[in-house]
N, CA and C atoms of all chains as a GROMACS GRO file, in nm:
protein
  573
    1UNK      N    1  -6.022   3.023   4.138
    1UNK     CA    2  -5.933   2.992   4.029
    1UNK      C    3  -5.798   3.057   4.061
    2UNK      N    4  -5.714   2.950   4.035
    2UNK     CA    5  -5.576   3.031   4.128
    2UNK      C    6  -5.450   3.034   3.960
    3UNK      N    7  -5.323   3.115   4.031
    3UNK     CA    8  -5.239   3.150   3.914
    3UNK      C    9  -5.083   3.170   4.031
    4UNK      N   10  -5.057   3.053   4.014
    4UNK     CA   11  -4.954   3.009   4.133
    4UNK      C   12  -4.826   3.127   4.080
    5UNK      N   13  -4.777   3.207   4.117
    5UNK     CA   14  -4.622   3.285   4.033
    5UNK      C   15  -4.529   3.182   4.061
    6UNK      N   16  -4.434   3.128   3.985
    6UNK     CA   17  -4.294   3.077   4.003
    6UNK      C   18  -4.225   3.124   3.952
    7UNK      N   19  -4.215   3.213   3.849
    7UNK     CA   20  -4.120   3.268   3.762
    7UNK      C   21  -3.998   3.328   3.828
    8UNK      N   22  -4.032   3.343   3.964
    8UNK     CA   23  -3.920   3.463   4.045
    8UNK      C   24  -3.987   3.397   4.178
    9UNK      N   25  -3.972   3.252   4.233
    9UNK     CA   26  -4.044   3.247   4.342
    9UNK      C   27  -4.051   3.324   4.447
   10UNK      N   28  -4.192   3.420   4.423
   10UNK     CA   29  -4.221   3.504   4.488
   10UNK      C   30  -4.345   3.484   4.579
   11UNK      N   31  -4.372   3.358   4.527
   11UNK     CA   32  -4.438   3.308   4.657
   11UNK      C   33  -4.585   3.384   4.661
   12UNK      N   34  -4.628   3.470   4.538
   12UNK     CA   35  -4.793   3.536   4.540
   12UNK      C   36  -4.861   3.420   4.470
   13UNK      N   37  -4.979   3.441   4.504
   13UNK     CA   38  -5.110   3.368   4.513
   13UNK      C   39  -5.207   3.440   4.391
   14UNK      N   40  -5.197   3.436   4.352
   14UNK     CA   41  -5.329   3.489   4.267
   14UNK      C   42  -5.427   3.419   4.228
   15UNK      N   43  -5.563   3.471   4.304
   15UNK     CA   44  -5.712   3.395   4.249
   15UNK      C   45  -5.838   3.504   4.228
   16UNK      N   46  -5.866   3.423   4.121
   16UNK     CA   47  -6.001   3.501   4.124
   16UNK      C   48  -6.103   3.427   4.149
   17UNK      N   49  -6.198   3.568   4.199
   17UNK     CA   50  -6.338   3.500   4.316
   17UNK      C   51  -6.474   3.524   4.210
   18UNK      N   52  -6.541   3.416   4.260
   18UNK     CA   53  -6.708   3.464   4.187
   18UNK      C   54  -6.732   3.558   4.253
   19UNK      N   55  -6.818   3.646   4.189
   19UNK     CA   56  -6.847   3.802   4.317
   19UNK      C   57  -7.020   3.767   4.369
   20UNK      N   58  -7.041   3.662   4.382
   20UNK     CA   59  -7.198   3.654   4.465
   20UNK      C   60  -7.197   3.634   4.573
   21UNK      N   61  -7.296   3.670   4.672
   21UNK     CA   62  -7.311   3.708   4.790
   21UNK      C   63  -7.246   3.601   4.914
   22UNK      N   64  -7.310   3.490   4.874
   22UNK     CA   65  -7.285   3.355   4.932
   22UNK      C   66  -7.120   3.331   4.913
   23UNK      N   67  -7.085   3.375   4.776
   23UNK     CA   68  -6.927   3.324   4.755
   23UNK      C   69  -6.818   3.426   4.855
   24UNK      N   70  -6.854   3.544   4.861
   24UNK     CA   71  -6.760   3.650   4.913
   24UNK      C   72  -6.762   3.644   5.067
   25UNK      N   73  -6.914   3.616   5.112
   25UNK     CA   74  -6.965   3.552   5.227
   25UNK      C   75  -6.831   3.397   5.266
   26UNK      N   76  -6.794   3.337   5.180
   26UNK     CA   77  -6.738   3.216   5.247
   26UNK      C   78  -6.536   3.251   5.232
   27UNK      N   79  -6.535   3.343   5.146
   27UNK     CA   80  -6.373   3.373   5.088
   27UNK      C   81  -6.360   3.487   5.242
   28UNK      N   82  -6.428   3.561   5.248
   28UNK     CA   83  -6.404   3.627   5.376
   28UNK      C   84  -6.395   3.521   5.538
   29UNK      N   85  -6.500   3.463   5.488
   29UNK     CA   86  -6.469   3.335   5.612
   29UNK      C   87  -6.333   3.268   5.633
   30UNK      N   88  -6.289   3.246   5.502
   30UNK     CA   89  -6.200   3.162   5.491
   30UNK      C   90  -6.032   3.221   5.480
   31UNK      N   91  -6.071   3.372   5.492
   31UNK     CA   92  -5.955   3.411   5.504
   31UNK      C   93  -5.925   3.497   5.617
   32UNK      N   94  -6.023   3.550   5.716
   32UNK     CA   95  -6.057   3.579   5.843
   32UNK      C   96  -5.898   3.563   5.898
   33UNK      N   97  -5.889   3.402   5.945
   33UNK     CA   98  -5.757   3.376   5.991
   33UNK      C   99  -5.631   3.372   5.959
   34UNK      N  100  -5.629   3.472   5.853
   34UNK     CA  101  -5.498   3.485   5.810
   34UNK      C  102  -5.455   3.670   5.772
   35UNK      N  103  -5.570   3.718   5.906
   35UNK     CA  104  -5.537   3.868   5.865
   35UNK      C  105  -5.520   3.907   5.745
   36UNK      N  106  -5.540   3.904   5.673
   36UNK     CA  107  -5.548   3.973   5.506
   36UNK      C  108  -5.576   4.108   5.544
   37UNK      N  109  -5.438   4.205   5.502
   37UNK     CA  110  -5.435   4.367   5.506
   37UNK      C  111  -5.336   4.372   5.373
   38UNK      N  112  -5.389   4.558   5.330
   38UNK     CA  113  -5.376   4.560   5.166
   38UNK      C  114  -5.210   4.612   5.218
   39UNK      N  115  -5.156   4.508   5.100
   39UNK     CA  116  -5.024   4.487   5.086
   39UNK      C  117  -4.947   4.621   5.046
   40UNK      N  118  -4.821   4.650   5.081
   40UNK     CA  119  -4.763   4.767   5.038
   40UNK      C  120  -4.840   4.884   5.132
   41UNK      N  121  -4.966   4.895   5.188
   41UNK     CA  122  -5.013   5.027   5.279
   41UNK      C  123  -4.957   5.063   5.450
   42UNK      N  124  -4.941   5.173   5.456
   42UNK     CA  125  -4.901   5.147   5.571
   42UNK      C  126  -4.994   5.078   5.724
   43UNK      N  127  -4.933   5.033   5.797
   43UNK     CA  128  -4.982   4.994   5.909
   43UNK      C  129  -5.097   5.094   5.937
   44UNK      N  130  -5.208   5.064   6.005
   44UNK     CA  131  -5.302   5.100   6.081
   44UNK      C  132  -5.391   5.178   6.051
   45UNK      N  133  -5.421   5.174   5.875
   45UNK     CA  134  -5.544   5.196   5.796
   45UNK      C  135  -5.670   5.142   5.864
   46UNK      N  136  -5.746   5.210   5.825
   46UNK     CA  137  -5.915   5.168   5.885
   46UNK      C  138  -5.957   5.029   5.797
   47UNK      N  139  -5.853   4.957   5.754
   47UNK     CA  140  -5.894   4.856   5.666
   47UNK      C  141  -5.960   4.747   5.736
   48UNK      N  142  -6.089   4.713   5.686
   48UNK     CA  143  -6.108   4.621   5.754
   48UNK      C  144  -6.196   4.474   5.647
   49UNK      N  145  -6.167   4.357   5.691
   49UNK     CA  146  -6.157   4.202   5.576
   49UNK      C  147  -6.286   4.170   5.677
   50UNK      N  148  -6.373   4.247   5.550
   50UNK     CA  149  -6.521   4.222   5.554
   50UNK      C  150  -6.634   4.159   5.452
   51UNK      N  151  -6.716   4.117   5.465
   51UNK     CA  152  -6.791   4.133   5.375
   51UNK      C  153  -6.836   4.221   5.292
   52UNK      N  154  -6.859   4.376   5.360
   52UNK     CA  155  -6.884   4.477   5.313
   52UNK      C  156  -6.770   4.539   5.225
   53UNK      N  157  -6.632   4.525   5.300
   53UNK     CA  158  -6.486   4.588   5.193
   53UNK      C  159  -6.491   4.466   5.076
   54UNK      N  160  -6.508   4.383   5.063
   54UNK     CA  161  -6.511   4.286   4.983
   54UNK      C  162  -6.630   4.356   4.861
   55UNK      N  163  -6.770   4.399   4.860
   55UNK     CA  164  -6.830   4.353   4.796
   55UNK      C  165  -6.802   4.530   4.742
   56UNK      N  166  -6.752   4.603   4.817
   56UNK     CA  167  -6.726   4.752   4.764
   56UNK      C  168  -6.618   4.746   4.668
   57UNK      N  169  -6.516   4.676   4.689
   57UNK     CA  170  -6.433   4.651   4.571
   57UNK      C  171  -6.432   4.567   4.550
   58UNK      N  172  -6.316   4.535   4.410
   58UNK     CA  173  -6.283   4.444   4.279
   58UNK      C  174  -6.167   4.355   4.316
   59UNK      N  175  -6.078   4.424   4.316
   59UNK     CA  176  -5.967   4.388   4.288
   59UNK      C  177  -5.843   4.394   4.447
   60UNK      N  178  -5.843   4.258   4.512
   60UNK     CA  179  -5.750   4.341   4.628
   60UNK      C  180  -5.585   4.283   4.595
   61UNK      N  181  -5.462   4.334   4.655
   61UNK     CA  182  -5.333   4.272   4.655
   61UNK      C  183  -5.315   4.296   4.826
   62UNK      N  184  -5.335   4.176   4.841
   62UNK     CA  185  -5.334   4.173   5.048
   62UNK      C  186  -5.194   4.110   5.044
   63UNK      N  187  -5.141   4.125   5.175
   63UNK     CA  188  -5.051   4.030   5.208
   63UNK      C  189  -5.140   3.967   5.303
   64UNK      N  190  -5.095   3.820   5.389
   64UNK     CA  191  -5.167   3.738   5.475
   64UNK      C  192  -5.074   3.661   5.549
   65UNK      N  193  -5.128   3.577   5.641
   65UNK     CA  194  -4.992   3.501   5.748
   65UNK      C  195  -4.947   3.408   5.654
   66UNK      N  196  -5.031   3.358   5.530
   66UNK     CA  197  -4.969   3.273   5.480
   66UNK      C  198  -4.887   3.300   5.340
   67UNK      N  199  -4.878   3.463   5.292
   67UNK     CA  200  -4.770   3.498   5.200
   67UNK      C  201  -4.872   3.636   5.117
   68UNK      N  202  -4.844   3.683   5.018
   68UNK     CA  203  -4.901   3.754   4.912
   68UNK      C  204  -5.017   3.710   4.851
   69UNK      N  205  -5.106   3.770   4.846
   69UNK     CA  206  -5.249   3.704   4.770
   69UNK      C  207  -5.278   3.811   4.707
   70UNK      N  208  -5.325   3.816   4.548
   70UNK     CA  209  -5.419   3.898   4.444
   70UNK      C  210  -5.544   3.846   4.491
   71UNK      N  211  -5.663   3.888   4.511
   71UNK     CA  212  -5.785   3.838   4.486
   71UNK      C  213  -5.858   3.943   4.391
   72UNK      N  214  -5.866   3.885   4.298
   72UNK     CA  215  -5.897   3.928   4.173
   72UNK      C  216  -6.063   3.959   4.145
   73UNK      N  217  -6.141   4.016   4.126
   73UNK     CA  218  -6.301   4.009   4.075
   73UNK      C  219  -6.301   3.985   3.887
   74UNK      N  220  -6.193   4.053   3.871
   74UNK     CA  221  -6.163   4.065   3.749
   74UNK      C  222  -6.054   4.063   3.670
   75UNK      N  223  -6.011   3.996   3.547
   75UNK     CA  224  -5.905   4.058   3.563
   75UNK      C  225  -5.877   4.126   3.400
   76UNK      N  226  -5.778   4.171   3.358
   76UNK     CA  227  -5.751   4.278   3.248
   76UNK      C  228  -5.774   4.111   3.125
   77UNK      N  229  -5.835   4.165   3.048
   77UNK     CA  230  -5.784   4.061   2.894
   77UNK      C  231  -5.892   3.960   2.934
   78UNK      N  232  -5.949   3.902   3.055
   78UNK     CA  233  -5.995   3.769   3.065
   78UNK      C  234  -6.124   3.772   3.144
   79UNK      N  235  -6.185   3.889   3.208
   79UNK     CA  236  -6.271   3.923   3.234
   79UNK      C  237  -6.336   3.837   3.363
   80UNK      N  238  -6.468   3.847   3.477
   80UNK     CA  239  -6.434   3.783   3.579
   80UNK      C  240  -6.451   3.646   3.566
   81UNK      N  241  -6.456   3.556   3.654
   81UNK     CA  242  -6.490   3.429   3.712
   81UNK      C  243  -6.535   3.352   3.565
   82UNK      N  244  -6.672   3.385   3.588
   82UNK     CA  245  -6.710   3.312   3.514
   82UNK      C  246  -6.647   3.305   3.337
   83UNK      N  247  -6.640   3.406   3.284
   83UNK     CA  248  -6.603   3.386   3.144
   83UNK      C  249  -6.466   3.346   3.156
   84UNK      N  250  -6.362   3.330   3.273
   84UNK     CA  251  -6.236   3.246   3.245
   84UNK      C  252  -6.291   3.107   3.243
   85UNK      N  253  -6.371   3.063   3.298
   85UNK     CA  254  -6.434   2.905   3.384
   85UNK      C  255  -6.428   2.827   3.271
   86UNK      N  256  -6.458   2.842   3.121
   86UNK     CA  257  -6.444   2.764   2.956
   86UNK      C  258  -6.278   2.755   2.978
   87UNK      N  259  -6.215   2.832   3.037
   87UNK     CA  260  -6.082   2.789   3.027
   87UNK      C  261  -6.002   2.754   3.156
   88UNK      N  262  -6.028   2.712   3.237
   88UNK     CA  263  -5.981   2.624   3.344
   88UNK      C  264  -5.969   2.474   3.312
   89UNK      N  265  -5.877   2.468   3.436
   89UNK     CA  266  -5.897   2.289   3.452
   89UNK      C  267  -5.832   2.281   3.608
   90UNK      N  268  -5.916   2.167   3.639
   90UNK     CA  269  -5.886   2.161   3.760
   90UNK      C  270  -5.774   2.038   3.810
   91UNK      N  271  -5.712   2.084   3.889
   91UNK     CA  272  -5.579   1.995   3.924
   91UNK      C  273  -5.653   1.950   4.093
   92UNK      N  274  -5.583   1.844   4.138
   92UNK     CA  275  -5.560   1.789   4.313
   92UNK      C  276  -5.437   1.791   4.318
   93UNK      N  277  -5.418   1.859   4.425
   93UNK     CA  278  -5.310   1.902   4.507
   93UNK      C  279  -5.295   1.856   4.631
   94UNK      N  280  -5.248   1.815   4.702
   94UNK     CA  281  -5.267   1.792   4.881
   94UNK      C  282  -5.411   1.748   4.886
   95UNK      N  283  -5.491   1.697   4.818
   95UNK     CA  284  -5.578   1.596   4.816
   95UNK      C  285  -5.730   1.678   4.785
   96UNK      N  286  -5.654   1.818   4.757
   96UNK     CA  287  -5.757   1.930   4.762
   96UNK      C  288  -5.797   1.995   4.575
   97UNK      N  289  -5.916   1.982   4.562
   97UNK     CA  290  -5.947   2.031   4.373
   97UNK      C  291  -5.906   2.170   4.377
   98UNK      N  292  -5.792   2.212   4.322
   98UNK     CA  293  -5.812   2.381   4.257
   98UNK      C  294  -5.861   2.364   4.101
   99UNK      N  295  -5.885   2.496   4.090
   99UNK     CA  296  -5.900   2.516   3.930
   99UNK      C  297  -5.793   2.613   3.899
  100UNK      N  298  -5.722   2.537   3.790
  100UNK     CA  299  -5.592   2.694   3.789
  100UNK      C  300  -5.691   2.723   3.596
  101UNK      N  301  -5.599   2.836   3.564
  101UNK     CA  302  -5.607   2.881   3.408
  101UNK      C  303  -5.577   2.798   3.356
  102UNK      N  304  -5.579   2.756   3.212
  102UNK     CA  305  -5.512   2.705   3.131
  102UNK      C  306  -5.406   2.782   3.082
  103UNK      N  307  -5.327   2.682   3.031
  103UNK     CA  308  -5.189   2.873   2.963
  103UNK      C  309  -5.209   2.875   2.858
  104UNK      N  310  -5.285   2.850   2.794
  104UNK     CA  311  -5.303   2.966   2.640
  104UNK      C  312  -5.401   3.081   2.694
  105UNK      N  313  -5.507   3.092   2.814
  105UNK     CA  314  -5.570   3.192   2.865
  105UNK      C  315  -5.448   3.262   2.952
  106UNK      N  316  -5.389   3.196   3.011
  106UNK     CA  317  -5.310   3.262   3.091
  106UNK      C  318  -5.224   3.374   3.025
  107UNK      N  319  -5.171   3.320   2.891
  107UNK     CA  320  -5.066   3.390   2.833
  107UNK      C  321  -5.132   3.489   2.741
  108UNK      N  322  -5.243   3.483   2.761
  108UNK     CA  323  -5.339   3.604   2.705
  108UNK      C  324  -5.340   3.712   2.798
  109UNK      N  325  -5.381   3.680   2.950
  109UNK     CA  326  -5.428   3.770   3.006
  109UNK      C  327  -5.274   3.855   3.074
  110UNK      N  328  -5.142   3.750   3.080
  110UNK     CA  329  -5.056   3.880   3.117
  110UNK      C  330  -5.023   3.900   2.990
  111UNK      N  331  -5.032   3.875   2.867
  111UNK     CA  332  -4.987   4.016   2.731
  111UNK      C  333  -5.094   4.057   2.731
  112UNK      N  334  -5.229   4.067   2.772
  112UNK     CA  335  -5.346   4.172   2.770
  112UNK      C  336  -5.274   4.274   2.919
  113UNK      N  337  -5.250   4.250   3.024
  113UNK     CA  338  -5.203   4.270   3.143
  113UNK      C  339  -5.094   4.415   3.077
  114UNK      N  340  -4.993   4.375   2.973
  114UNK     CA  341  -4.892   4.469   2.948
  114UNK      C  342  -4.785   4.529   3.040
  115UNK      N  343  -4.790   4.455   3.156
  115UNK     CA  344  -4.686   4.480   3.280
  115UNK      C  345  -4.480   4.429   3.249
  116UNK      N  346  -4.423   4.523   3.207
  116UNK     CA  347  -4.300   4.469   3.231
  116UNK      C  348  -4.215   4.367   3.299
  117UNK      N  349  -4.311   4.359   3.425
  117UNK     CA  350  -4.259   4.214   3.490
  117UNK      C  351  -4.286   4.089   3.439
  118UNK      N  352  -4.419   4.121   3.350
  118UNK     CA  353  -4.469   3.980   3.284
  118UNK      C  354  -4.381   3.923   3.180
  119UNK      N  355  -4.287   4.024   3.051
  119UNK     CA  356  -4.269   3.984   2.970
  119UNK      C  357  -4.182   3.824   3.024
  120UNK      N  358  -4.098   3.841   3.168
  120UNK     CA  359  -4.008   3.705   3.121
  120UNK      C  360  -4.081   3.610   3.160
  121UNK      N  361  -4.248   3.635   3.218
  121UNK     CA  362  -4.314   3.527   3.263
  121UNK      C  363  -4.400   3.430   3.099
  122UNK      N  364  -4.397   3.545   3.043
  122UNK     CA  365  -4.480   3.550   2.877
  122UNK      C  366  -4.383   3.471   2.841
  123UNK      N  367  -4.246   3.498   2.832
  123UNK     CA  368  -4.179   3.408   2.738
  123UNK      C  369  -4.148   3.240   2.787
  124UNK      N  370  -4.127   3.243   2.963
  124UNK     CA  371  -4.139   3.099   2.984
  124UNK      C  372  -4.270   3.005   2.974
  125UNK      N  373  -4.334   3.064   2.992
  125UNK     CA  374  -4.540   3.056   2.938
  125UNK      C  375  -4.547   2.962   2.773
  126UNK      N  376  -4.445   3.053   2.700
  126UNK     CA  377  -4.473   3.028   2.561
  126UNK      C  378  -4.336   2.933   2.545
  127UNK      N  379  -4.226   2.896   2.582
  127UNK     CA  380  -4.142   2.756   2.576
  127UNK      C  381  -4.202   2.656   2.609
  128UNK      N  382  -4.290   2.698   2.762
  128UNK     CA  383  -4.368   2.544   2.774
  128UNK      C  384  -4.445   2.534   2.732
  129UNK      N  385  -4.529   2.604   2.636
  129UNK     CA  386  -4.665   2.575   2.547
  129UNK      C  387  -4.592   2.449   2.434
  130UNK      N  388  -4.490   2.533   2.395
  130UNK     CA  389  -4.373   2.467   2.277
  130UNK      C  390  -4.334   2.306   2.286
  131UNK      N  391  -4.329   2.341   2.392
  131UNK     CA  392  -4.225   2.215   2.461
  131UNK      C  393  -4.338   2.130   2.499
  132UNK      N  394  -4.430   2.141   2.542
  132UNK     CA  395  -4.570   2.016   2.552
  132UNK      C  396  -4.583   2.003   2.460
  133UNK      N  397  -4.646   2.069   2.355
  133UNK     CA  398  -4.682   2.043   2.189
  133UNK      C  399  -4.579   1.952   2.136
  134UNK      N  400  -4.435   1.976   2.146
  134UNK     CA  401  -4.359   1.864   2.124
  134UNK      C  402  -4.359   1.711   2.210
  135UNK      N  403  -4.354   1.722   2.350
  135UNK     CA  404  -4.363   1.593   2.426
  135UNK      C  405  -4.550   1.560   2.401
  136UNK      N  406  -4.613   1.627   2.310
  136UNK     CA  407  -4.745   1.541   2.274
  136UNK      C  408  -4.856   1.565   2.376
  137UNK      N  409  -4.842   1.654   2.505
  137UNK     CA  410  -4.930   1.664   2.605
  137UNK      C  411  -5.054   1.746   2.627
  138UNK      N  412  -4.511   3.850   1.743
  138UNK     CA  413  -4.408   3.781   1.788
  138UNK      C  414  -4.326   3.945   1.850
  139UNK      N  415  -4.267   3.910   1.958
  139UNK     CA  416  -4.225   3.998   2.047
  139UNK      C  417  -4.044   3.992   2.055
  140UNK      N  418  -3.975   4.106   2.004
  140UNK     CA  419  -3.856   4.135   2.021
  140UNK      C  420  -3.790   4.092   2.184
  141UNK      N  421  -3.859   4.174   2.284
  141UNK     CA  422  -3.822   4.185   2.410
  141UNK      C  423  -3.839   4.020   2.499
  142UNK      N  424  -3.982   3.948   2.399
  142UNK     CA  425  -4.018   3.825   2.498
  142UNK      C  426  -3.933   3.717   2.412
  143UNK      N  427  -3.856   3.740   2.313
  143UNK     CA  428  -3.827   3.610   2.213
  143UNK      C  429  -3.668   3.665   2.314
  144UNK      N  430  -3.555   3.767   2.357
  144UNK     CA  431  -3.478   3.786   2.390
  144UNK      C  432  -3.514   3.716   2.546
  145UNK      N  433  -3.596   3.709   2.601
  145UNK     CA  434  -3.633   3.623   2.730
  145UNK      C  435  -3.588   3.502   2.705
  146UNK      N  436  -3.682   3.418   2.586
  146UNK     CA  437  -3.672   3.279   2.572
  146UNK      C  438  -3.511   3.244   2.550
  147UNK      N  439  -3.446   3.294   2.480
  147UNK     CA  440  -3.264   3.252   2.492
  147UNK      C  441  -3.223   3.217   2.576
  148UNK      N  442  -3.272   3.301   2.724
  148UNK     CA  443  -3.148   3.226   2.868
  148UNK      C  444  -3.259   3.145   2.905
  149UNK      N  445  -3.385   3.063   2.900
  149UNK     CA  446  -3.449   2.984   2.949
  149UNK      C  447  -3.397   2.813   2.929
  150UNK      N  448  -3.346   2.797   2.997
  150UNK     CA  449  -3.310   2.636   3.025
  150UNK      C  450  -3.442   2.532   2.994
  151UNK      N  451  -3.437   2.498   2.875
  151UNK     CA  452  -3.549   2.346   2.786
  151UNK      C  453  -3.544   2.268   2.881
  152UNK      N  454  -3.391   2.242   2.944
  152UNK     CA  455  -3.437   2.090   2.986
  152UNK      C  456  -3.528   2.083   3.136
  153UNK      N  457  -3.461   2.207   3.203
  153UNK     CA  458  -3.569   2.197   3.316
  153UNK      C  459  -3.720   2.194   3.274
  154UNK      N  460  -3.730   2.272   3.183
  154UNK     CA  461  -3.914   2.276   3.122
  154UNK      C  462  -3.937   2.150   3.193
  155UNK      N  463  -3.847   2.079   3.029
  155UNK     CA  464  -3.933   1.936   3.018
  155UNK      C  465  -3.935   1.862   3.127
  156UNK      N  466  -3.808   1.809   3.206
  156UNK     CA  467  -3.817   1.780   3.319
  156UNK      C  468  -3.988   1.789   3.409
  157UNK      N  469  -3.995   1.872   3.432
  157UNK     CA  470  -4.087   1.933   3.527
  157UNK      C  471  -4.244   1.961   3.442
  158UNK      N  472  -4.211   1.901   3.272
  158UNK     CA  473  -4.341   1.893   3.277
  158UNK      C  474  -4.388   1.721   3.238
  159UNK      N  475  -4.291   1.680   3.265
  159UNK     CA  476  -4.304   1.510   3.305
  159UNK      C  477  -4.386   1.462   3.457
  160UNK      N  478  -4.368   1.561   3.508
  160UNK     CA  479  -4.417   1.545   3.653
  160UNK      C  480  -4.534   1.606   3.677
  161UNK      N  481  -4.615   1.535   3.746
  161UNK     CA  482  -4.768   1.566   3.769
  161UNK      C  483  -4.748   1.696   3.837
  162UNK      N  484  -4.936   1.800   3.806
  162UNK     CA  485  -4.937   1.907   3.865
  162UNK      C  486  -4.887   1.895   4.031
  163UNK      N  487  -4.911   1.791   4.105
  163UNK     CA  488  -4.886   1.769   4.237
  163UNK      C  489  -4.790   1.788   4.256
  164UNK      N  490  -4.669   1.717   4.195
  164UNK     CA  491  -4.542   1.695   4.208
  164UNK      C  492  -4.504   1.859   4.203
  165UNK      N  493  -4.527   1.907   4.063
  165UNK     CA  494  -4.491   2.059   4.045
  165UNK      C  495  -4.504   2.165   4.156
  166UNK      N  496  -4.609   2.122   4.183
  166UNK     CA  497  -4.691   2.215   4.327
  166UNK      C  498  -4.540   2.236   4.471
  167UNK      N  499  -4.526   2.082   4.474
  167UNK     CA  500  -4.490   2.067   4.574
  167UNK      C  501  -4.294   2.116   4.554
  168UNK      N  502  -4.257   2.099   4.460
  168UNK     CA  503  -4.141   2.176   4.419
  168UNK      C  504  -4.162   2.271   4.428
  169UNK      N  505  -4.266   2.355   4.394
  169UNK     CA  506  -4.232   2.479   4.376
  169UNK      C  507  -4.237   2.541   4.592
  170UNK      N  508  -4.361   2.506   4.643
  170UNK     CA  509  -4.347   2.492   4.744
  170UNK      C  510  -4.187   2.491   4.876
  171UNK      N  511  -4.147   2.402   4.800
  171UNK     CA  512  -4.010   2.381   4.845
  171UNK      C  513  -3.926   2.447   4.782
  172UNK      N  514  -3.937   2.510   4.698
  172UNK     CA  515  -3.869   2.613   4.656
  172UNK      C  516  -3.873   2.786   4.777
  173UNK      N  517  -4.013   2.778   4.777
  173UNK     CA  518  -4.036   2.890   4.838
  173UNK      C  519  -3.991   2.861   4.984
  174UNK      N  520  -4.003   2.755   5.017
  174UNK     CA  521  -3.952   2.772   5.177
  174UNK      C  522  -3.778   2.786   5.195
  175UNK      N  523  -3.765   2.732   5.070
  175UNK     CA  524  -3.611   2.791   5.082
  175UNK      C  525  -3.525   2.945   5.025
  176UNK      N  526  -3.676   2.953   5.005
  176UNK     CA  527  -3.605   3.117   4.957
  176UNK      C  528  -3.689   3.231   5.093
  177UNK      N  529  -3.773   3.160   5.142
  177UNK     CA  530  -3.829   3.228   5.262
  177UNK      C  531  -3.637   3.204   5.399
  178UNK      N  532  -3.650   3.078   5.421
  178UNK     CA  533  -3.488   3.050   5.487
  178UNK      C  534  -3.416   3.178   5.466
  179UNK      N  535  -3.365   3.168   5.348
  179UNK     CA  536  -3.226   3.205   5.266
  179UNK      C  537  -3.269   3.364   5.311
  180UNK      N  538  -3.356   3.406   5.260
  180UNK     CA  539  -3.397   3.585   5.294
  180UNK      C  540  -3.416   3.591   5.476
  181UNK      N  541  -3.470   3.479   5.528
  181UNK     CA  542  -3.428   3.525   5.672
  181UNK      C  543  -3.286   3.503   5.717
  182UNK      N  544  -3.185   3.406   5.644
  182UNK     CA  545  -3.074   3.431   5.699
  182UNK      C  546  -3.000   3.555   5.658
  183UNK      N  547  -3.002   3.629   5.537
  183UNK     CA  548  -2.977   3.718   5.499
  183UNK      C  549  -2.991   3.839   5.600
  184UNK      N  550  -3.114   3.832   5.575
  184UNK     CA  551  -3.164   3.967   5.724
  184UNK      C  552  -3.060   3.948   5.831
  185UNK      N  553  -3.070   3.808   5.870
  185UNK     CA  554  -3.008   3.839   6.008
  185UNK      C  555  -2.834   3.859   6.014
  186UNK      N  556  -2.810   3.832   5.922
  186UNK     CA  557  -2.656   3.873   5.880
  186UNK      C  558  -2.660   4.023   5.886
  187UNK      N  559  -2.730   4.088   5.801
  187UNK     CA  560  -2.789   4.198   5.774
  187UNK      C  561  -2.749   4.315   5.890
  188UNK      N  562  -2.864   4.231   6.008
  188UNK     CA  563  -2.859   4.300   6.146
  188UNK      C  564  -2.759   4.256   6.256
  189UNK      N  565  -2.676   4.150   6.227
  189UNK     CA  566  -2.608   4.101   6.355
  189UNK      C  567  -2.515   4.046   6.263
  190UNK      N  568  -2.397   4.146   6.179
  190UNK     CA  569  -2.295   4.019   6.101
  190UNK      C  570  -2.239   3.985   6.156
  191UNK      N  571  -2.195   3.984   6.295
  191UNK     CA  572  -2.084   3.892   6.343
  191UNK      C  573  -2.123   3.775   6.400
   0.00000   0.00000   0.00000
């Protein structure tokens, strides 16, 4: 389940993962080739994009060859995988199904979140809630 | 209702919203996409001004 940022194209990724064996088993597969090391640390930590660092923690903020990624287990206000999943919907993209949030969950979980960077994301969140409700969507 | 997030909504431009929510998630995707490769550009030309302005 992904949470694309545009507010400040900053180009992060944010998704959250089911945490079962088989699933962390294929997100580690699948991100293998894109070096995923924890973002902001310095160079040449014993870090290593395993199955095992995966299932020891929750919550990672990697950078990768292909930009910034959150991979989330959980997150503040919305709790993991599954109890967001009643509030998804899934979009095709490049011919590919994601599931993003919906934004009335979304705009829950960054004012549950309480991060200062969120407020100007909260307020464009809540024009376009406005602004669909008016164009009827 | 939030003092700090209702002072956000004032400089937010409506018409781009709507604009852009006329257009399928795809379409959106792919703007925004192209957004980022031009702000990936723009920050590498920067740098290199940065290190070599002449």
């Amino acid at each position: 389940m992904i949470d694309i940022e545009q507010a400040h194209a900053r180009g992060r990724t944010r998704g959250v993962h089911r945490r079962t064996g088989d699933n962390i088993e294929r997100l580690v597969a699948a991100l293998s080739p894109l070096h995923p090391y924890l973002r902001g640390a310095p160079l040449g930590l014993p870090f290593r994009w395993d199955t095992e660092t995966v299932h020891r923690g929750l919550n990672f903020t990697l950078v990768t060859a292909l930009g910034d990624l959150d991979l989330l287990g959980e997150v503040t206000g919305g709790g993991d995988y599954d109890r967001l999943l009643p509030h998804s919907m899934v979009i095709v993209a490049h011919g590919i199904e994601m599931r993003i949030l919906g934004i009335e969950k979304l705009i829950d979980v960054k004012r549950a979140a309480g991060r200062p960077r969120d407020l100007e994301a909260i307020a464009e969140l809540e024009v376009i809630r406005e602004q669909r409700r008016k164009l009827g969507l | 209702m939030d003092p700090v997030i209702d002072a956000y909504k004032s400089g937010i431009d409506v018409t781009l919203i709507v604009e852009n929510l006329r257009r399928t998630p795809e379409e959106r995707l792919r703007n925004l996409e192209a957004l980022q490769r031009f702000v990936l550009r723009f920050r590498g030309a920067a740098f290199r001004e940065r290190i070599d302005p002449s």
